[in-house]
Every structure is written in structure tokens, then in C-alpha cells.
C-alpha positions as a LaTeX table, in Angstrom:
\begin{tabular}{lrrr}
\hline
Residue & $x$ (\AA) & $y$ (\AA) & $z$ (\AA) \\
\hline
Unk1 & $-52.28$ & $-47.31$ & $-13.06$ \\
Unk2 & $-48.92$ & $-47.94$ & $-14.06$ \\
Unk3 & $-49.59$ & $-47.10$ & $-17.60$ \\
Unk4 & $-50.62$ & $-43.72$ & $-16.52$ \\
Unk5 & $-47.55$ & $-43.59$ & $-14.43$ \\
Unk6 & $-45.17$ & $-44.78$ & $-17.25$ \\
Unk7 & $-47.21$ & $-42.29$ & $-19.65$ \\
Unk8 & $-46.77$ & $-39.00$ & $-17.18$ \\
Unk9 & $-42.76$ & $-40.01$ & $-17.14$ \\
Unk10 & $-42.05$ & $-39.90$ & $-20.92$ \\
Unk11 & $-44.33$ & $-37.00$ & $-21.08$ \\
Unk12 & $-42.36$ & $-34.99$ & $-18.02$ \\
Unk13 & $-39.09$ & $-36.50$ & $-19.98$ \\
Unk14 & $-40.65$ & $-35.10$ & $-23.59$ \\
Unk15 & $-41.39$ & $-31.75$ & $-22.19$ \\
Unk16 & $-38.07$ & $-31.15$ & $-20.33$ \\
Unk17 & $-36.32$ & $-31.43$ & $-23.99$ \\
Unk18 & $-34.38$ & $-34.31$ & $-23.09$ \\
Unk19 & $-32.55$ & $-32.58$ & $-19.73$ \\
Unk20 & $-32.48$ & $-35.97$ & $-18.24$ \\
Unk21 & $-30.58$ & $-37.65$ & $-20.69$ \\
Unk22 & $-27.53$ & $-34.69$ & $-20.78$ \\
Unk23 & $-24.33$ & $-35.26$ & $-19.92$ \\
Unk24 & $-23.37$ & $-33.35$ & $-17.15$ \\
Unk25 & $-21.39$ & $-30.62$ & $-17.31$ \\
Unk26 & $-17.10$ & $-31.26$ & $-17.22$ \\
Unk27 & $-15.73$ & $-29.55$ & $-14.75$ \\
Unk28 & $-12.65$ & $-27.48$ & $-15.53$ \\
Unk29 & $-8.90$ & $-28.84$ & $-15.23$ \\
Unk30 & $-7.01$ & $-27.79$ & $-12.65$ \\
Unk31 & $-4.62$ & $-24.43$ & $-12.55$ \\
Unk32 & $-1.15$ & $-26.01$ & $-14.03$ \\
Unk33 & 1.41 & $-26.58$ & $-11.34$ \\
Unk34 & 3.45 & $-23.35$ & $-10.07$ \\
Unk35 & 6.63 & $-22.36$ & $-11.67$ \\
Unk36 & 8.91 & $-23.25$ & $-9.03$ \\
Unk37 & 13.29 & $-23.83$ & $-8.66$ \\
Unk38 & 14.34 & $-27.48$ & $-9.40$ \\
Unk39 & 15.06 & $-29.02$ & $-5.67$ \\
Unk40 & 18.83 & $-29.26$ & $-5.72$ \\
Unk41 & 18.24 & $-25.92$ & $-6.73$ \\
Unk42 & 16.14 & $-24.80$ & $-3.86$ \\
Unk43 & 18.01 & $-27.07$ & $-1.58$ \\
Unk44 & 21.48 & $-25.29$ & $-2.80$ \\
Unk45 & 19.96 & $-21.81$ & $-2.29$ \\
Unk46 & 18.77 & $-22.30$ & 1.21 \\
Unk47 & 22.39 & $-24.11$ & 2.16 \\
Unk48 & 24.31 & $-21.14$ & 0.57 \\
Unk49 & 22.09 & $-18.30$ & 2.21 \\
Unk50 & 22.29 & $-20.29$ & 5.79 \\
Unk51 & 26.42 & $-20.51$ & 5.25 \\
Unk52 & 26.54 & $-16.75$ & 4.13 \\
Unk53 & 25.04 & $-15.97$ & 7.61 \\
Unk54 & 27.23 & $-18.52$ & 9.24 \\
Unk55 & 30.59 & $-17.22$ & 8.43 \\
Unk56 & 29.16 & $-13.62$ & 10.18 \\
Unk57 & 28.21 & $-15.52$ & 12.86 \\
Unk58 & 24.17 & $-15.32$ & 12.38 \\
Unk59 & 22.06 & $-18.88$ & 12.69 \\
Unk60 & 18.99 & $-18.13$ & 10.52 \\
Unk61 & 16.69 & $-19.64$ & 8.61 \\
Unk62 & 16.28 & $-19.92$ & 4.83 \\
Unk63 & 12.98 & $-20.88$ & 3.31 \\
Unk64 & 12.43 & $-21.44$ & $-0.28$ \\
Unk65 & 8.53 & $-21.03$ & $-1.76$ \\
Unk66 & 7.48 & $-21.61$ & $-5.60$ \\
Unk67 & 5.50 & $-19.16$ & $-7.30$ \\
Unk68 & 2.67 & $-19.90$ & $-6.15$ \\
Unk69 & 3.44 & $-19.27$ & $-2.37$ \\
Unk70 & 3.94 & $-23.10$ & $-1.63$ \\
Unk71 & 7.17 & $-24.42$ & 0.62 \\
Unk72 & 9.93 & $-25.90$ & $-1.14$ \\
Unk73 & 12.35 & $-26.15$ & 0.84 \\
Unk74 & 12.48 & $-24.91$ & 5.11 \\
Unk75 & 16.06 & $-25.17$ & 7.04 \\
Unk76 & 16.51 & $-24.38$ & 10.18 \\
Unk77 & 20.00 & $-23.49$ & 10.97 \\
Unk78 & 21.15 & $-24.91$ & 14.18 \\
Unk79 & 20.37 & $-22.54$ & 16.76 \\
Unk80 & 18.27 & $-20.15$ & 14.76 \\
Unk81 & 15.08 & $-18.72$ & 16.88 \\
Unk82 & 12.00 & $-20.98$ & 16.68 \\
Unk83 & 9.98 & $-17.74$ & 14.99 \\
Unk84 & 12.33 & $-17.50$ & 12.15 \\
Unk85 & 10.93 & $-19.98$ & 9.98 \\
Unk86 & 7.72 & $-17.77$ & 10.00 \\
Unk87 & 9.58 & $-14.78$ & 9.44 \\
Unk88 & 11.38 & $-15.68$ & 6.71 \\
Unk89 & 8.31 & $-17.41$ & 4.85 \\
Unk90 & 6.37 & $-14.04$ & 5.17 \\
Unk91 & 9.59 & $-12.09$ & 3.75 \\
Unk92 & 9.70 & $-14.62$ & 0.57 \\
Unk93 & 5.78 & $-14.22$ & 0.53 \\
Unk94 & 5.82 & $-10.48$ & 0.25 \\
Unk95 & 8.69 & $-10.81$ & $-2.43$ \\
Unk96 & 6.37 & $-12.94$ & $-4.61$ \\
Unk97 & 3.51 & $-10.78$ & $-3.95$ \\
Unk98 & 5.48 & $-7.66$ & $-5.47$ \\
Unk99 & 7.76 & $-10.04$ & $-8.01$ \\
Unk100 & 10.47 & $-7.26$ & $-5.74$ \\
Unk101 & 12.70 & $-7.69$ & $-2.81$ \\
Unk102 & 10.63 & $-7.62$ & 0.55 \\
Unk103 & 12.85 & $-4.73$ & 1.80 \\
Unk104 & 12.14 & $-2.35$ & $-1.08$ \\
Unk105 & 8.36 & $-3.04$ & $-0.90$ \\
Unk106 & 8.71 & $-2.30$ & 3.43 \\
Unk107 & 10.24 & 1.46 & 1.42 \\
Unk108 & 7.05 & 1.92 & $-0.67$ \\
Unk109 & 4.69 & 0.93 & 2.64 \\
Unk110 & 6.09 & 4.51 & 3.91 \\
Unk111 & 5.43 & 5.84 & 0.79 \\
Unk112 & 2.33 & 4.34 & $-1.14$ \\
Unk113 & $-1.10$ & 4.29 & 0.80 \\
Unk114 & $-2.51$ & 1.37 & $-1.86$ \\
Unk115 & 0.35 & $-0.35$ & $-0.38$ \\
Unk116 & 0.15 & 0.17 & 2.89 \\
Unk117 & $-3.19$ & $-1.01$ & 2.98 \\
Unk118 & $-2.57$ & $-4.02$ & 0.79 \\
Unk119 & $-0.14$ & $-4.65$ & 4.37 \\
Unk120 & $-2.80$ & $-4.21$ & 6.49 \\
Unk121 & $-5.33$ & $-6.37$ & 4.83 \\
Unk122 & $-2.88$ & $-9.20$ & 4.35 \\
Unk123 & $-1.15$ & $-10.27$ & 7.42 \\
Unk124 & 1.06 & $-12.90$ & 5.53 \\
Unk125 & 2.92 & $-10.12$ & 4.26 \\
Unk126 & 5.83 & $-8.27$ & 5.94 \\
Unk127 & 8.06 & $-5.22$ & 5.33 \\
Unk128 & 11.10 & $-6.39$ & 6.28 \\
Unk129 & 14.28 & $-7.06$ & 4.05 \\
Unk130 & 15.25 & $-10.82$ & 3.68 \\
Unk131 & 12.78 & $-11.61$ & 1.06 \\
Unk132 & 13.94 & $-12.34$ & $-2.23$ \\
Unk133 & 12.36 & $-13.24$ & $-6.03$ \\
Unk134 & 13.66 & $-15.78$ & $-7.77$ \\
Unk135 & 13.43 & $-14.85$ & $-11.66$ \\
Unk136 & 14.08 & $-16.72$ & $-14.51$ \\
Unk137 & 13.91 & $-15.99$ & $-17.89$ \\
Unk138 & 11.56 & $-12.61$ & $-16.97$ \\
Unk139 & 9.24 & $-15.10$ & $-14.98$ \\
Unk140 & 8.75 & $-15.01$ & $-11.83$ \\
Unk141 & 9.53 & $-18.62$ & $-10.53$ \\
Unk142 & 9.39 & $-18.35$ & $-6.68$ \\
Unk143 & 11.10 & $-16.67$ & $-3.65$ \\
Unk144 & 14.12 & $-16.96$ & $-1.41$ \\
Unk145 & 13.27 & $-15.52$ & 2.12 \\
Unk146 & 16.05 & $-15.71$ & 5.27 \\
Unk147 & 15.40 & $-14.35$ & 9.09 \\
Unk148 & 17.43 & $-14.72$ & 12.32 \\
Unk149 & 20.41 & $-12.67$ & 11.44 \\
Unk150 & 20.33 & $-8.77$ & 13.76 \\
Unk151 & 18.82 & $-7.24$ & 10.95 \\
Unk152 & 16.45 & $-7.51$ & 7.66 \\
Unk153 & 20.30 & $-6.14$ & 6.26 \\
Unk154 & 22.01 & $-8.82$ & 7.19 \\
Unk155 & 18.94 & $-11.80$ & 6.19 \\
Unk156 & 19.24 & $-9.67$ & 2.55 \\
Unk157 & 23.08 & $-9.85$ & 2.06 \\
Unk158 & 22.69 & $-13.28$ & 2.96 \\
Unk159 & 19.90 & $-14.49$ & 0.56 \\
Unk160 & 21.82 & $-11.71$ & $-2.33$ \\
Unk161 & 24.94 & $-13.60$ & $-1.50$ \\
Unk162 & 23.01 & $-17.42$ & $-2.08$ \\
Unk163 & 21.44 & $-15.71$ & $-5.50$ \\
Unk164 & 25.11 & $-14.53$ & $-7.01$ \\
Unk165 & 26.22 & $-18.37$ & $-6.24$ \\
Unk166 & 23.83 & $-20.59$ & $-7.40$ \\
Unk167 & 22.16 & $-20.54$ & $-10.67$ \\
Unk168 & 18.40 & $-20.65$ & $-11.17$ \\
Unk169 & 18.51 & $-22.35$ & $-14.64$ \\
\hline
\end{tabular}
């Protein structure tokens, strides 16, 4: 009986061409990491884009995200509204999105039906100026979003007033 038993394994094993004793398969590596800002770099535009807004009198929120959507760096100015940290992530989201600044793309949602829908499919995204990409060398490397000032006008000066100061490279 166990002979038989023994005999009906190799022959299952035989007639399977040797399935059993493959290797299984590798799986594939992981996506390399997101081109992102160096900290202090991140950390230096979120501090310049929150004083910008300061000196007019605006408490707002900067938010840094790497190119692949993920937080860098989040401050909270003192005072700033508790919904501006979601703001301002969703303005540096649509400016990755686009690789353009999230006001212009709010201009082409008037304009462009592909985009407008891409709008209404994606809730992350939002038409409102404050949003920011952060390029360097032609590569898109992340995005600088700020909300809480009275006006998308007034989060953009601020984050284009933190770009002309600090230097991405």
C-alpha cells in the first residue's frame, strides 16, 4: 500500500514536468522612492511662504508634498484655520497632477471639458491658486501648496515669493 502510494507521487511529480520542484516566481522590486526637495529644503520653503503671508498679515498654512503626492513637510501658522492644512495639500496635489500652478489649471477647468471632468472624478484636486510645482532640472520633484490667506492670490504670491528665495538644488 505504501508502495503504490509512493509510486502514484513520483508518477503525479513525473507527469507535472517537475512543477513541484520550481522556484517560485520573484516578485517585482518596488517603484524607486519619489523625487522629492531635501528637508531643510522643504522645511525652508514652508517657513518662507508662512513669513511672506505674515508680513501682510495672513496666518496660513504651507504644506510641502514630494512627487509622488506624499507629505513632507505640514506647518500650521499660528492662528491659521483648522481646514487650511487640507486646503493647501489639495492645491499642491493638483499642481503635481498638472506639473502647473493649481490656479492656472482652476483657468483651464472653465475652459477644457477633459479637465473639468478629471475635477469631478478626483476630489483630491482643487482649482484654486496656492498650489505650486517644484521643478528641478526639467523634473518634476514635488509641490509647494499654501491656504488661509483672503484669497487663492494672496496663498500664490506667498508660495511665488518662498520659490524666488530658496533654492531647490
Amino acid at each position: 500500500m505504501m508502495k503504490a502510494a509512493a509510486f502514484g507521487a513520483a508518477l503525479a511529480l513525473a507527469l507535472s514536468g517537475g512543477a513541484l520542484a520550481q522556484t517560485p516566481a520573484v516578485p517585482p522590486l518596488p517603484p524607486p522612492p519619489a523625487r522629492a526637495p531635501a528637508m531643510a529644503v522643504a522645511v525652508d520653503l514652508a517657513q518662507t511662504a508662512i513669513a511672506a503671508c505674515a508680513a501682510n498679515g495672513y496666518k496660513v498654512t504651507a504644506v510641502v508634498l514630494d512627487a509622488a503626492a506624499a507629505e513632507r513637510v505640514l506647518i500650521v501658522a499660528d492662528g491659521a484655520a483648522s481646514i487650511t492644512p487640507a486646503i493647501g495639500t489639495r492645491k499642491a496635489f493638483t499642481a503635481i497632477t498638472f506639473k502647473a500652478p493649481s490656479g492656472e489649471v482652476g483657468d483651464r477647468v472653465k475652459t477644457d471639458p477633459a479637465v473639468a471632468a478629471q475635477f469631478k472624478a478626483d476630489t483630491r484636486l482643487i482649482p484654486w491658486a496656492g498650489g505650486e510645482p517644484l521643478m528641478w532640472g526639467g523634473e518634476l520633484i514635488g509641490a509647494l501648496g499654501v491656504s488661509g490667506a483672503p484669497g487663492g492670490d494672496k496663498d500664490d504670491a506667498c508660495a511665488k515669493a518662498a520659490l524666488a528665495k530658496v533654492k531647490l538644488g
